[in-house]
Every structure is written in C-alpha cells, then in structure tokens.
N, CA, C and O atoms as a GROMACS GRO file, in nm:
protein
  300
    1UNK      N    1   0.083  -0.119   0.000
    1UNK     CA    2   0.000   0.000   0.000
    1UNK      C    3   0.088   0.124   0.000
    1UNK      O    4   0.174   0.143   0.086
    2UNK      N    5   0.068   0.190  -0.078
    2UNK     CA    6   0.145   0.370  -0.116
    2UNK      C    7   0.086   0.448   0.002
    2UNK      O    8  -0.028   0.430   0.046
    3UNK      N    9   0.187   0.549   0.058
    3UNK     CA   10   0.159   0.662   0.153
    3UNK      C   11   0.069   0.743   0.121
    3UNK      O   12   0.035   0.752   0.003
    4UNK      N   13   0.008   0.824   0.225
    4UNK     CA   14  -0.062   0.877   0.169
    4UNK      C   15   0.042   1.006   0.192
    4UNK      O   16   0.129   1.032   0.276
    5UNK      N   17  -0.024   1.085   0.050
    5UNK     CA   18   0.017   1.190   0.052
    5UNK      C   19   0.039   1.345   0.141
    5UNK      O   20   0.107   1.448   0.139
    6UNK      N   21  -0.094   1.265   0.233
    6UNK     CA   22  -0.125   1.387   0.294
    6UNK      C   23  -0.090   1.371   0.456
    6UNK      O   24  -0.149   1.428   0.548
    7UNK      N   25   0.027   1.275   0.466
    7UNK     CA   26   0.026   1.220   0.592
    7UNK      C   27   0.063   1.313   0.707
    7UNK      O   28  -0.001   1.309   0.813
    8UNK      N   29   0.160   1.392   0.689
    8UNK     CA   30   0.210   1.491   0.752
    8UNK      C   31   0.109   1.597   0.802
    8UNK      O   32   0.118   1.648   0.914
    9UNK      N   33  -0.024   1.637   0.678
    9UNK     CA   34  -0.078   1.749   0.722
    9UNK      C   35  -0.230   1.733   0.880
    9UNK      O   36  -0.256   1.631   0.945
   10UNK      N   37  -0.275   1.824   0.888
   10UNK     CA   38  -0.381   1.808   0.956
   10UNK      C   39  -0.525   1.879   0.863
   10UNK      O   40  -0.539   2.001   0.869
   11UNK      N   41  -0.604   1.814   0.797
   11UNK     CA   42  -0.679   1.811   0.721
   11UNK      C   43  -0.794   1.803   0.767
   11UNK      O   44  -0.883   1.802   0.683
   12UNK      N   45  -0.845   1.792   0.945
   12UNK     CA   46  -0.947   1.830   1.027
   12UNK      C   47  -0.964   1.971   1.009
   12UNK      O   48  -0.867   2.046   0.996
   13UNK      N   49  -1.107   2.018   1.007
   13UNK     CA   50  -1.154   2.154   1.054
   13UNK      C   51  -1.162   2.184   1.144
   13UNK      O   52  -1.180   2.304   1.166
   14UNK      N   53  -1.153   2.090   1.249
   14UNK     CA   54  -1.173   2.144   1.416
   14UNK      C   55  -1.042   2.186   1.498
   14UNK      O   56  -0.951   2.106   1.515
   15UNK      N   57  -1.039   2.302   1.544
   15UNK     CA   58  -0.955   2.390   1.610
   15UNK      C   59  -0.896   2.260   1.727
   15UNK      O   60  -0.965   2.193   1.804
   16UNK      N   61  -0.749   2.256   1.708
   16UNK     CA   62  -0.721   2.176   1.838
   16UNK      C   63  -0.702   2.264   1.952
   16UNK      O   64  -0.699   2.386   1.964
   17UNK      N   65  -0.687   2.140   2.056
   17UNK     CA   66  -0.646   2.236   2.228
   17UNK      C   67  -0.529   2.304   2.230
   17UNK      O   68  -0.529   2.416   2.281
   18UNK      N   69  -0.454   2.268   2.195
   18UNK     CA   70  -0.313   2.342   2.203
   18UNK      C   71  -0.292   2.432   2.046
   18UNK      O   72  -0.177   2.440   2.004
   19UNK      N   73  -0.390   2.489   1.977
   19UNK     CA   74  -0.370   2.549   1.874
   19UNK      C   75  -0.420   2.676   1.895
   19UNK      O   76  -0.532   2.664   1.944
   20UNK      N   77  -0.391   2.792   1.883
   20UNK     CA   78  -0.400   2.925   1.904
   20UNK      C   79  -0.521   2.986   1.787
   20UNK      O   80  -0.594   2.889   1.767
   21UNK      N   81  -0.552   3.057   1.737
   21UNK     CA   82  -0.642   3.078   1.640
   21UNK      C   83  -0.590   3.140   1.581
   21UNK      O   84  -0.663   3.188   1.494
   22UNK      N   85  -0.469   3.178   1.574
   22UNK     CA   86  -0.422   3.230   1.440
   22UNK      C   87  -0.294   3.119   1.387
   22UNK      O   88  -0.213   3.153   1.300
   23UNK      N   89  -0.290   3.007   1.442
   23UNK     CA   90  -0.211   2.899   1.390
   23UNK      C   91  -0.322   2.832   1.338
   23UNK      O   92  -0.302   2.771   1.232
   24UNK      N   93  -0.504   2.825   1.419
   24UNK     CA   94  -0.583   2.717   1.313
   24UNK      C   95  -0.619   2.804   1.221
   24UNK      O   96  -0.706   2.743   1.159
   25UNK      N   97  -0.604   2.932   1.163
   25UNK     CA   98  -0.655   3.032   1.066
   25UNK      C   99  -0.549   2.965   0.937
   25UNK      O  100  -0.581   2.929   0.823
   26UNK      N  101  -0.384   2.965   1.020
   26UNK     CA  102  -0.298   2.973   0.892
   26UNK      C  103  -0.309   2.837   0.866
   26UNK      O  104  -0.290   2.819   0.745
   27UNK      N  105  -0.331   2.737   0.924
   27UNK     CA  106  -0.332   2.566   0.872
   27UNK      C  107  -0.437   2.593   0.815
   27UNK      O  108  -0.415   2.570   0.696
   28UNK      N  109  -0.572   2.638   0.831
   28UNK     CA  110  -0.720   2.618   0.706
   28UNK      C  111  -0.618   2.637   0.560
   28UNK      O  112  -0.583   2.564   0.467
   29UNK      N  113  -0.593   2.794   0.607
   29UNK     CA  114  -0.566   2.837   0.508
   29UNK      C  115  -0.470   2.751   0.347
   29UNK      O  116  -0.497   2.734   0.228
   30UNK      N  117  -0.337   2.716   0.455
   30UNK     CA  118  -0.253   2.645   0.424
   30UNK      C  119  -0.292   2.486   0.352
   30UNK      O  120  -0.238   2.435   0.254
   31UNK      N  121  -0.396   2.434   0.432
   31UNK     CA  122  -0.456   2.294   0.362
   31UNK      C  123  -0.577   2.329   0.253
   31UNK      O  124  -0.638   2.231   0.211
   32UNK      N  125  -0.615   2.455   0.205
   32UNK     CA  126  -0.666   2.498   0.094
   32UNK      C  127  -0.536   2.507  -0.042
   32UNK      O  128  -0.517   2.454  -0.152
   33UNK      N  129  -0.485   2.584   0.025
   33UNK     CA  130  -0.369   2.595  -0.076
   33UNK      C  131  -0.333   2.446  -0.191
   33UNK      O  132  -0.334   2.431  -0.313
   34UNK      N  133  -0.304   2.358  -0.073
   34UNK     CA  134  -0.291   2.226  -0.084
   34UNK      C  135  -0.404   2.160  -0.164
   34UNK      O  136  -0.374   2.092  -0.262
   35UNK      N  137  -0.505   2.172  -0.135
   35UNK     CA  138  -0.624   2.113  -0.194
   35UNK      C  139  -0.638   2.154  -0.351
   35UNK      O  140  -0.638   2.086  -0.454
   36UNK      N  141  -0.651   2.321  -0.320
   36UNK     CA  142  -0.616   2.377  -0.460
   36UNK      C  143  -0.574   2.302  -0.563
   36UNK      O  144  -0.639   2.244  -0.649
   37UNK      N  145  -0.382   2.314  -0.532
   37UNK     CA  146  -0.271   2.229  -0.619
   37UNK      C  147  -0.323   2.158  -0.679
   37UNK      O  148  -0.343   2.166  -0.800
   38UNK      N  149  -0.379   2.012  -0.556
   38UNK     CA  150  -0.451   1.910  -0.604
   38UNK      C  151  -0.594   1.885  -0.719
   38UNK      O  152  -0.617   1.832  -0.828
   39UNK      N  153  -0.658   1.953  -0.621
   39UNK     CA  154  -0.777   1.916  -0.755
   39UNK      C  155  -0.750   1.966  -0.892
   39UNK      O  156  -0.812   1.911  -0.983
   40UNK      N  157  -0.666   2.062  -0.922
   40UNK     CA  158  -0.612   2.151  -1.047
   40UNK      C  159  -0.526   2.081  -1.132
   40UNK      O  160  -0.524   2.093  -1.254
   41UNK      N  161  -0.436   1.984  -1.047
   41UNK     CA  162  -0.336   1.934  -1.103
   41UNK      C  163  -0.407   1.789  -1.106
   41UNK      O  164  -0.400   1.738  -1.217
   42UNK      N  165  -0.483   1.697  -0.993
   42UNK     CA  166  -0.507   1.561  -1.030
   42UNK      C  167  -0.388   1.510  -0.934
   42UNK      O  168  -0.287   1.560  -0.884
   43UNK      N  169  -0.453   1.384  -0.935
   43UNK     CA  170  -0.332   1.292  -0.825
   43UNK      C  171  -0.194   1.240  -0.853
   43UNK      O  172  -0.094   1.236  -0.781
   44UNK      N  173  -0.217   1.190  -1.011
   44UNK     CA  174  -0.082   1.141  -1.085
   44UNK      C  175   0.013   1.264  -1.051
   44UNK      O  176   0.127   1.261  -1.005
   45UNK      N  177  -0.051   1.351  -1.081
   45UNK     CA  178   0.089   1.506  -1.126
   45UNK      C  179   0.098   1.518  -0.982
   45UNK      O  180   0.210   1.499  -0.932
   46UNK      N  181  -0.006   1.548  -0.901
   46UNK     CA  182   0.037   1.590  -0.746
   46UNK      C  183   0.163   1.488  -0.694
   46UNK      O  184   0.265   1.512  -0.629
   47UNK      N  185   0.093   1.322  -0.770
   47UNK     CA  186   0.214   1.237  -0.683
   47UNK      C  187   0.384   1.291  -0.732
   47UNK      O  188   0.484   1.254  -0.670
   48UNK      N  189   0.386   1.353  -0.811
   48UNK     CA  190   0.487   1.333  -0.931
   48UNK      C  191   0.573   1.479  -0.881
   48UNK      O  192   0.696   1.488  -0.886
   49UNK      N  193   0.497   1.566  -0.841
   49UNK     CA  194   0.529   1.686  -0.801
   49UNK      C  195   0.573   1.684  -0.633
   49UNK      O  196   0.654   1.762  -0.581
   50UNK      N  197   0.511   1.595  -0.576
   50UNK     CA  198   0.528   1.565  -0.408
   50UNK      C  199   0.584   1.442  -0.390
   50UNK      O  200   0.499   1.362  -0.350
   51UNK      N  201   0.687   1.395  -0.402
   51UNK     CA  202   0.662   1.219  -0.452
   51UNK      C  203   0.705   1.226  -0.283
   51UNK      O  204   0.703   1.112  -0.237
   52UNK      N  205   0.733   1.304  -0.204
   52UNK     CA  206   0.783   1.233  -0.077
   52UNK      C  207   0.626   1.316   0.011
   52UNK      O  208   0.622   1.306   0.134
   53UNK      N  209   0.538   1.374  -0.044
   53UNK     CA  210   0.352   1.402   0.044
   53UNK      C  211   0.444   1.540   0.077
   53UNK      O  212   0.559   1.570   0.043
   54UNK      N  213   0.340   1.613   0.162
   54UNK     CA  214   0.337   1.736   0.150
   54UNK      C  215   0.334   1.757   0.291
   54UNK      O  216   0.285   1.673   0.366
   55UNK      N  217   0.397   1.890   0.342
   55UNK     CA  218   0.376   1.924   0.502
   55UNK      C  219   0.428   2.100   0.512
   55UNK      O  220   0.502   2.173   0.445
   56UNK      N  221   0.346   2.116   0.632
   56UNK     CA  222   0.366   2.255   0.706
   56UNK      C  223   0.472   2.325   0.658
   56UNK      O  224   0.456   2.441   0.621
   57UNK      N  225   0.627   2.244   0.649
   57UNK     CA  226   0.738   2.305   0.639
   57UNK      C  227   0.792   2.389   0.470
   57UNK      O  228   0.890   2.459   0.447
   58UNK      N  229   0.699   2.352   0.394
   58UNK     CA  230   0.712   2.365   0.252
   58UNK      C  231   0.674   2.499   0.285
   58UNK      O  232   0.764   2.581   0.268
   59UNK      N  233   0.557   2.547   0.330
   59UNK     CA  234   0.527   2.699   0.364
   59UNK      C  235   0.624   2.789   0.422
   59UNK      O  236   0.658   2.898   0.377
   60UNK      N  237   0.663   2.732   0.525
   60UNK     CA  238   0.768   2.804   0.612
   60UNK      C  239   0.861   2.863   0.488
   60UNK      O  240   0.855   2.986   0.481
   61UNK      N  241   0.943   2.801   0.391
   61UNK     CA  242   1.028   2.788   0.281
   61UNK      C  243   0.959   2.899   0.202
   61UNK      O  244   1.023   3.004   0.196
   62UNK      N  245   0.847   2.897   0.145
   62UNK     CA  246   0.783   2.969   0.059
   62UNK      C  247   0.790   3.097   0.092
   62UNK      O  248   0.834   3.182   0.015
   63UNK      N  249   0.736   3.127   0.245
   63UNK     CA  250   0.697   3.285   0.317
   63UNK      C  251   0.822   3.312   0.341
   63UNK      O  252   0.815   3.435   0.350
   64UNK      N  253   0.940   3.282   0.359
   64UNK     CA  254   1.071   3.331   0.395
   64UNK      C  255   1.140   3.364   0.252
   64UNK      O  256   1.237   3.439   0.243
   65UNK      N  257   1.088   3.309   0.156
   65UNK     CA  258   1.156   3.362  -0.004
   65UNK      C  259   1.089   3.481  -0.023
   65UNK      O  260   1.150   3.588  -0.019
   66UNK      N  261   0.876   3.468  -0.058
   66UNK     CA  262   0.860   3.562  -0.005
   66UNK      C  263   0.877   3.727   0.002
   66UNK      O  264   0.849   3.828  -0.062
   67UNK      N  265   0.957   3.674   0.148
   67UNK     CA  266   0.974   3.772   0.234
   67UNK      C  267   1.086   3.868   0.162
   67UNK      O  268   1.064   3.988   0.145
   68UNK      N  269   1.241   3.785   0.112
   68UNK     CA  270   1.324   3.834   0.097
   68UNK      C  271   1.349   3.885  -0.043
   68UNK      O  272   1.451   3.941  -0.082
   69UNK      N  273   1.229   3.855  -0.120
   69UNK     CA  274   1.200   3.897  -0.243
   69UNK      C  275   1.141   4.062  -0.194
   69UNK      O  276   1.191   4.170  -0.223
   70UNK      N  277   1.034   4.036  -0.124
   70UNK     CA  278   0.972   4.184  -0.096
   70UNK      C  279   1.048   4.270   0.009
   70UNK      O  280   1.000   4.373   0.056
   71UNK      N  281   1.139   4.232   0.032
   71UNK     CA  282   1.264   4.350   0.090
   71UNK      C  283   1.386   4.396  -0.024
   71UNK      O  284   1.472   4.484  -0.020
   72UNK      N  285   1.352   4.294  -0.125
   72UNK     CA  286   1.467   4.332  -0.229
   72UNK      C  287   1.390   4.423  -0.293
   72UNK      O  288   1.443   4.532  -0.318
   73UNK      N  289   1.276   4.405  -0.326
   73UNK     CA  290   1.173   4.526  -0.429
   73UNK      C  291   1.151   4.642  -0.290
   73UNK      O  292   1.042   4.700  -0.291
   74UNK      N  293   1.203   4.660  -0.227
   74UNK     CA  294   1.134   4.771  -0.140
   74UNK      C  295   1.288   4.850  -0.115
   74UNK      O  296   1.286   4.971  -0.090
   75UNK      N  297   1.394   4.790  -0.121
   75UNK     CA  298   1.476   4.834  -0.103
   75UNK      C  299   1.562   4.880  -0.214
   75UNK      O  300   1.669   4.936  -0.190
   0.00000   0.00000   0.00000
C-alpha cells in the first residue's frame, strides 16, 4: 500500500487544544492551498510533483523567499 500523501498534514476543521487561532486560521488556510494544487493538477501530477507528500514546512520555505523577495523590491 502507497503513503498517503497527505500524511504529515492536519486536514481536520476542528480547532485543536493546544492550537492558538491564528495557527488554526494559517493551517485552514494552508490545507486549501494544498487542496487547490490538487484538484487543479489531479493525483498522478500531485504524486509526481510531491513524490515524498506534503507538510507545514514547505510553507515556512515559501513565506521566507517571499519575504526576501519583498525587501529586495522595497529596497
């Protein structure tokens, strides 16, 4: 049996106990994003594009480029 792709993420709507509301705002957000990709692209290409599944930390990566893109245009 193949992994699932989505093993890493949290793909519940319900706010956990130890989650703040602006960490369950940015995970909705963040597992839309994700969903997006997916239904747009289909599972073959998603597998093909994620071959090791998808998690939190890919964002972190994204908002810190980002970031240093929009200090290079501002500066």
């Amino acid at each position: 049996m193949e992994n699932s792709l989505f093993k890493d993420l949290n793909l519940s709507d319900a706010r956990s106990e130890n989650e703040t509301r602006e960490e369950y705002k940015l995970r909705l957000k963040q597992n839309r994003q994700v969903m997006k990709i997916y239904n747009t692209v289909g599972r073959e290409n998603f597998q093909q594009m994620f071959p090791e599944g998808v998690n939190y930390d890919m964002f972190k990566q994204l908002t810190k480029e980002a970031n240093e893109k929009q200090n290079q245009v501002t500066s």
